[in-house]
C-alpha positions in Angstrom: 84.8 95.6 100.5 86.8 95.4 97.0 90.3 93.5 96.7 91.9 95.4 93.8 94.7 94.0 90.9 96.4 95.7 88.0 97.9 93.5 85.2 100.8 95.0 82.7 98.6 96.9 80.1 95.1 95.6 81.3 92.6 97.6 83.0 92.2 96.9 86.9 90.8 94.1 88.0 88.3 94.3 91.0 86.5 91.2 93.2 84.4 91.4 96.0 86.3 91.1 99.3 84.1 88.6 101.0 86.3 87.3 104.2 89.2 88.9 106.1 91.6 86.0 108.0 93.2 87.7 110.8 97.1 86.6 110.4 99.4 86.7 113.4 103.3 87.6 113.2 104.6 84.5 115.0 108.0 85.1 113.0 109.9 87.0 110.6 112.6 86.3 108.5 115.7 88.3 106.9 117.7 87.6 104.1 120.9 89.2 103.2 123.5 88.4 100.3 127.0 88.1 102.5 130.8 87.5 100.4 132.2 84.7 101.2 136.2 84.0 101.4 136.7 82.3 97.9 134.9 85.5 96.7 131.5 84.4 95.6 128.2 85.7 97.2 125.6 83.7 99.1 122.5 84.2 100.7 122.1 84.4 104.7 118.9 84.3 106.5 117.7 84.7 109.8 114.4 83.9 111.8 113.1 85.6 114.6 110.5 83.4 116.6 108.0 85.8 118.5 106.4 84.5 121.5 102.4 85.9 122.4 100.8 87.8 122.6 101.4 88.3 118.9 100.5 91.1 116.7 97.7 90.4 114.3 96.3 92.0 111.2 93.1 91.6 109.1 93.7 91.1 105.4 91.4 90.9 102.3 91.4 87.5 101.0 90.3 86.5 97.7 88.6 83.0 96.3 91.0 81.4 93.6 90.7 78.0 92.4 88.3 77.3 94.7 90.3 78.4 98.0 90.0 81.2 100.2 93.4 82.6 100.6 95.0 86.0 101.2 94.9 88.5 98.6 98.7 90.0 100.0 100.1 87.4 98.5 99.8 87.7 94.6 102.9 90.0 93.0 99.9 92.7 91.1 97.4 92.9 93.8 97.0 96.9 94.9 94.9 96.6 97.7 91.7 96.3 99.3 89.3 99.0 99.2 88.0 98.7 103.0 85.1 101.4 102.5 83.0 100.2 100.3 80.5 96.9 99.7 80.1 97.9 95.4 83.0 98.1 92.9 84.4 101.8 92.9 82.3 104.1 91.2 83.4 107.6 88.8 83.3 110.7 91.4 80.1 112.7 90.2 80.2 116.5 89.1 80.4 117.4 93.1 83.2 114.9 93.8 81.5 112.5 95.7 80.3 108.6 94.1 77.2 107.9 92.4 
């Protein structure tokens, strides 16, 4: 597996994808902007606690500094290629990889 980031004019960066943490959703939050009376705008949130059994995903995580963490949190990263154990690979003259 490949975790996958793209970086404002540089080419794509790839990693192996070498763990996947399964994260729960124990809670989710939602934020709205709301008007008050004197006319200004403020921000409003609200958290919704779920109780078990929760729903869970698999995620690609990546090694930074020296800490396993999930890739789905950094602003550029595109994905996690889930098919394949080598970086991708140019489609031959048939269309499949090399």
């Amino acid at each position: 597996m490949t975790n996958y980031w793209r970086t404002d004019g540089e080419p794509e960066i790839a990693q192996p994808c070498y763990f996947f943490p399964l994260q729960e959703l124990r809670s989710e939050e939602v934020c709205w902007d709301e008007q008050r009376r004197d006319g200004t705008v403020g921000r409003r949130t609200e958290a919704t606690r779920h109780e078990p059994p929760f729903d869970a995903r698999a995620v690609g995580a990546c090694l930074s500094d020296g800490e396993l963490r999930p890739a789905i949190g950094d602003s550029n990263f595109e994905g996690t290629d889930w098919t394949s154990t080598v970086l991708r690979q140019e489609p031959t003259h048939d269309g499949n990889t090399a």
